[in-house]
C-alpha positions in Angstrom: 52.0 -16.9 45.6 54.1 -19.3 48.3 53.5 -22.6 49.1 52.4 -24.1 52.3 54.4 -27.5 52.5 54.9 -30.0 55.3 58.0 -32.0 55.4 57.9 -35.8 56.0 60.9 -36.3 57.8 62.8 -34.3 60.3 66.0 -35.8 60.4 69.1 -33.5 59.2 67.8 -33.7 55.6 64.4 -32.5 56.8 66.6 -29.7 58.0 67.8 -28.8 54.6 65.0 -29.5 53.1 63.7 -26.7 55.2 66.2 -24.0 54.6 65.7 -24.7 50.8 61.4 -24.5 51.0 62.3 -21.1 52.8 65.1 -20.3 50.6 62.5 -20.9 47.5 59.9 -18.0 49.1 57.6 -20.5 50.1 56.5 -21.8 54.0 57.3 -24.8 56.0 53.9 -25.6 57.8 55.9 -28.3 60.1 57.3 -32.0 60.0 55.3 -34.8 60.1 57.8 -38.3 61.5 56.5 -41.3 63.5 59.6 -41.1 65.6 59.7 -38.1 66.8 57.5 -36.5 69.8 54.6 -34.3 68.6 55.1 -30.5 69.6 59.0 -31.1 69.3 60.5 -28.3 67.4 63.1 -28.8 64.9 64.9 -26.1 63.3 62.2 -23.5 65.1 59.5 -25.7 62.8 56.7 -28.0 65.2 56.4 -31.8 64.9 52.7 -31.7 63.8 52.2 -36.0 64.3 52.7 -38.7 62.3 52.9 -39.7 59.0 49.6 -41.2 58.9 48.2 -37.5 60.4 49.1 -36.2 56.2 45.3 -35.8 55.6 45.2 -32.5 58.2 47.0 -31.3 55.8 45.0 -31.2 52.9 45.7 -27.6 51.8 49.4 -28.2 51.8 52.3 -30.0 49.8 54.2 -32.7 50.9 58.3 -33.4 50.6 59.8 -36.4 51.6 62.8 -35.7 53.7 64.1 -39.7 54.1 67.4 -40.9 52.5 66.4 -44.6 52.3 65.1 -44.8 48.9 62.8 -47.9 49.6 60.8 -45.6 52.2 60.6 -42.9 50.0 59.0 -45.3 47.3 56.8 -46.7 50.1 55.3 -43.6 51.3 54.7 -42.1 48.0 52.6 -44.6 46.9 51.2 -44.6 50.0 49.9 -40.9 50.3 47.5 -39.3 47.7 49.0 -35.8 48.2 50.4 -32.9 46.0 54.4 -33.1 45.9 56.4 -30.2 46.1 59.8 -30.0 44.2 62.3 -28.5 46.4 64.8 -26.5 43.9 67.5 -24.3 46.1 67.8 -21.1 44.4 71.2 -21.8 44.3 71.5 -24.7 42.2 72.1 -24.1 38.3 69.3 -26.0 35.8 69.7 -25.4 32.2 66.8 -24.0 30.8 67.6 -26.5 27.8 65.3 -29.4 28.3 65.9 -30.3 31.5 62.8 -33.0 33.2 62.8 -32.8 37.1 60.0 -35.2 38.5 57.6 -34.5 41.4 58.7 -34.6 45.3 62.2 -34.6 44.0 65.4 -32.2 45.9 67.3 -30.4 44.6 70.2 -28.7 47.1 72.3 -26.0 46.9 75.3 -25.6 44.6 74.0 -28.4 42.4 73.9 -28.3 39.0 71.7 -30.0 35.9 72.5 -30.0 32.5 70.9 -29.7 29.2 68.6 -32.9 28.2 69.3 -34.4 31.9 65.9 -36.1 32.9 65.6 -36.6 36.6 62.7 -39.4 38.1 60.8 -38.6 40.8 61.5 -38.3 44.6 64.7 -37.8 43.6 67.8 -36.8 46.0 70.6 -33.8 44.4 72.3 -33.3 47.1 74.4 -30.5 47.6 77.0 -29.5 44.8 76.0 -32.9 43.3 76.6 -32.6 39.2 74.0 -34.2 36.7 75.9 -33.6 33.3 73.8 -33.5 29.8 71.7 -36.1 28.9 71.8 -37.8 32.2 69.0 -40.1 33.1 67.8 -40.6 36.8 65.3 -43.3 38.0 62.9 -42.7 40.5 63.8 -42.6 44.1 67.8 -42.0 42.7 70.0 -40.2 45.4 73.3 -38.5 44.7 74.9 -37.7 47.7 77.1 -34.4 48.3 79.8 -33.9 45.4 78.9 -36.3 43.3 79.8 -35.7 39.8 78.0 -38.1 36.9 79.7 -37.2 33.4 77.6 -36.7 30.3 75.3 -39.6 29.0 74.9 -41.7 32.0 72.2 -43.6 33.0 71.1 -44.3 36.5 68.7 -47.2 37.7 66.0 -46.3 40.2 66.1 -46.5 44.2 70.4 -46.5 43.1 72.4 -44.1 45.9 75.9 -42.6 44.5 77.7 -41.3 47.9 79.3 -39.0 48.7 82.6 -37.6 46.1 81.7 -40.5 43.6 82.7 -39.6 39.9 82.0 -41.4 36.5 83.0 -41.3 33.5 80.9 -40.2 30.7 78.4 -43.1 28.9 77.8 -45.6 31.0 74.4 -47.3 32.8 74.1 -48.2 36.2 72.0 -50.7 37.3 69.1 -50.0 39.8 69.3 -50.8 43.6 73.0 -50.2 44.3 74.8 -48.4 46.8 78.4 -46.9 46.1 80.7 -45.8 48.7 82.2 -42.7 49.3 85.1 -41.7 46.8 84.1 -44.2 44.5 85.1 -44.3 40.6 82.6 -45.7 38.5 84.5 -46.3 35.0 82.2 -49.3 33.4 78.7 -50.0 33.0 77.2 -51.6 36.4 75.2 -54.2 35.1 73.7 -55.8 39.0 72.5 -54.9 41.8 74.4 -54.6 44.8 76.9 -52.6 46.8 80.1 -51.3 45.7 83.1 -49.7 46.4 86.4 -48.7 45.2 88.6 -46.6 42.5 87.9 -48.3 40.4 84.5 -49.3 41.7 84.2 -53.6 42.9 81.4 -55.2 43.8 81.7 -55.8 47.5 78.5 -57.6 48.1 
């Protein structure tokens, strides 16, 4: 039986996040966004209201389609809602003891390995790569093409963009922000925002 889900967030992700709800069999009921006009249509799907309009949807599940991490955390604990897992049917998940958590993405042409455990309200973005035995915070976002090699560990609300590689065992810290293209060869052991092959702190 398909799923009725309303996207938080209709933005470009909320876009994608819609093809893959349809792509899954299930129904986008609409957006909910506080800065977007209410009857707008996005992507043929209606602005239904705000955020704080979530409890006219009781009979639905909820997705949050917002890069920022820190507004993702904020909203989830925010609503008391079901979360719906978005999983493109095109992505490849072992069937090897693989943990996805609730209200996390998953986009096309990405792929999760054996023993990977991913937090929730996650972001795989398309063709991302979460080798085996990868661990994923809450609120983690790999952006398109990222690659993490086997055993790494990510820290939550962390955001890998887009092209970023690793090498296999190493930890990353929570609360950073890598740039585009970046090499991450050593453990990250702070906070903060890097850049770089090899990666550098940069503030």
């Amino acid at each position: 039986m398909s799923k009725s889900v309303v996207i938080i967030g209709a933005s470009g992700h909320g876009k994608v996040i819609a093809d893959t709800v349809l792509k899954s069999g299930d129904k986008v009921i609409g957006f909910l966004d506080d800065g977007i006009e209410i009857g707008n249509l996005i992507v043929g799907f209606e602005v239904l209201g705000k955020i704080s309009d979530y409890k006219n949807y009781s009979d639905c599940e909820f997705v949050i389609a917002i890069g920022d991490p820190y507004i993702r955390e904020k909203i989830a604990n925010m609503l008391n809602v079901k979360w719906y897992t978005a999983i493109h049917p095109t992505a490849v998940i072992s069937s090897l003891d693989v943990e996805i958590g609730e209200g996390t993405v998953v986009m096309a042409n990405a792929v999760i390995n054996s023993c990977a455990k991913i937090g929730r309200h996650c972001i795989i973005n398309t063709g991302a790569i979460v080798e085996h035995d990868n661990v994923l915070g809450d609120y983690v976002h790999l952006s398109p093409n990222v690659a993490l090699a086997g055993m790494v560990s990510v820290g939550k609300s962390t955001h890998i963009g887009t092209g970023t590689c690793t090498k296999q065992v190493l930890n990353i810290a929570s609360d950073c922000v890598f740039g585009s293209g970046s090499v991450i060869v050593k453990d990250i052991t702070e906070s903060g925002t890097y850049a770089g092959v090899p990666v550098r702190k940069i503030k």
